[in-house]
C-alpha positions as CSV (number, residue, x, y, z in Angstrom):
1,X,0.0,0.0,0.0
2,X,2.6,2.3,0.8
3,X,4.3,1.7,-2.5
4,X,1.2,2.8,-4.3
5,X,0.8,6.0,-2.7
6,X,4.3,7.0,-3.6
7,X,3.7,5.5,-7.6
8,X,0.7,8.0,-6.9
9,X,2.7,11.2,-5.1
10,X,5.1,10.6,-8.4
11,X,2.2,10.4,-10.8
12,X,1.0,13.7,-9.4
13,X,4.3,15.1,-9.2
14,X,4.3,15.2,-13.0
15,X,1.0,16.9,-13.1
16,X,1.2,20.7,-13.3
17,X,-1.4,23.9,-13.5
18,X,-0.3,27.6,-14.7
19,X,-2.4,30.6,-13.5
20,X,-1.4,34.1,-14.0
21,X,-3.3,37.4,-13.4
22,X,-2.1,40.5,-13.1
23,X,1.8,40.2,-13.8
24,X,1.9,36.9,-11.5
25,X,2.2,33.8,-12.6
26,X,2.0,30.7,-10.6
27,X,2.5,27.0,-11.7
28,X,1.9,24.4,-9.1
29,X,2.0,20.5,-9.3
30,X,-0.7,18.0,-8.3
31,X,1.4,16.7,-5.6
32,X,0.4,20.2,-3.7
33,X,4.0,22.1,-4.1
34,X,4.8,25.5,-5.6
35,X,7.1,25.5,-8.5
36,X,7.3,28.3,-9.3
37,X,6.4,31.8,-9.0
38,X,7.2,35.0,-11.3
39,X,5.9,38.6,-10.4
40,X,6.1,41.1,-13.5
41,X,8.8,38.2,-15.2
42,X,10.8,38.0,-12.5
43,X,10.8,34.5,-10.8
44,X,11.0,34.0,-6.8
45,X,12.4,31.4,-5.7
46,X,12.2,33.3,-2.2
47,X,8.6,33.0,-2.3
48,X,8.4,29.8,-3.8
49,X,10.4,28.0,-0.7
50,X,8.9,30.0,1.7
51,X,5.2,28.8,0.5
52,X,6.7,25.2,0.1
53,X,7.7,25.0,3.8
54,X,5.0,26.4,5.1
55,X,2.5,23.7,3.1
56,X,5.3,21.0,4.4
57,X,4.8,21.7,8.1
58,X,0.5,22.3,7.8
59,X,0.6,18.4,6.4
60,X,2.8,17.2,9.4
61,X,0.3,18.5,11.6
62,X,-2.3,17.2,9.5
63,X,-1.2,13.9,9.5
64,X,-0.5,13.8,13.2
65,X,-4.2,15.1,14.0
66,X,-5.7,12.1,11.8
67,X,-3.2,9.6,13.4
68,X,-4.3,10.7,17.0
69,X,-8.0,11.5,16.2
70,X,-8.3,7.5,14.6
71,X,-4.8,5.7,13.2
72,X,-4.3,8.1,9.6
73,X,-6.0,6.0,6.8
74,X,-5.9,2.8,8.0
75,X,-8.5,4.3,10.8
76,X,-10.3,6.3,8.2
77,X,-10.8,2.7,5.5
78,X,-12.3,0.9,8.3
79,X,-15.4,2.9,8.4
80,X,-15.9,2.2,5.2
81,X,-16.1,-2.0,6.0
82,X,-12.3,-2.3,5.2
């Protein structure tokens, strides 16, 4: 199981959306991480990584609050007869 959700975290990896609006421009992957960010053409890397960690540390706490509130997925699956 756990080797199919990282096939899947890589899958999603390679799945990316553009969005740009007034001189920003945004492109994000479906694995939830900035790639990159450009304000009037310039890119910013500084904003990029800053985003990135933040995301990092809300899914650690996250992940601990579904582990404690019921054992992560493996709690989750078995209220659905698993």
């Amino acid at each position: 199981m756990r080797q199919q959700a990282l096939n899947l975290q890589k899958q999603l990896a390679g799945v990316t959306e553009s969005f740009e609006r007034d001189g920003i421009k945004v492109v994000v992957s479906g694995d939830q991480k900035i790639i990159r960010i450009e304000l009037d053409g310039e890119e910013r890397k500084d904003i990029v990584d800053a985003i990135n960690s933040a995301l990092k540390e809300v899914q650690k706490k996250a992940a601990k609050k579904m582990m404690d509130a019921g054992g992560g997925l493996s709690g989750i699956l078995k209220g659905f007869g698993q």
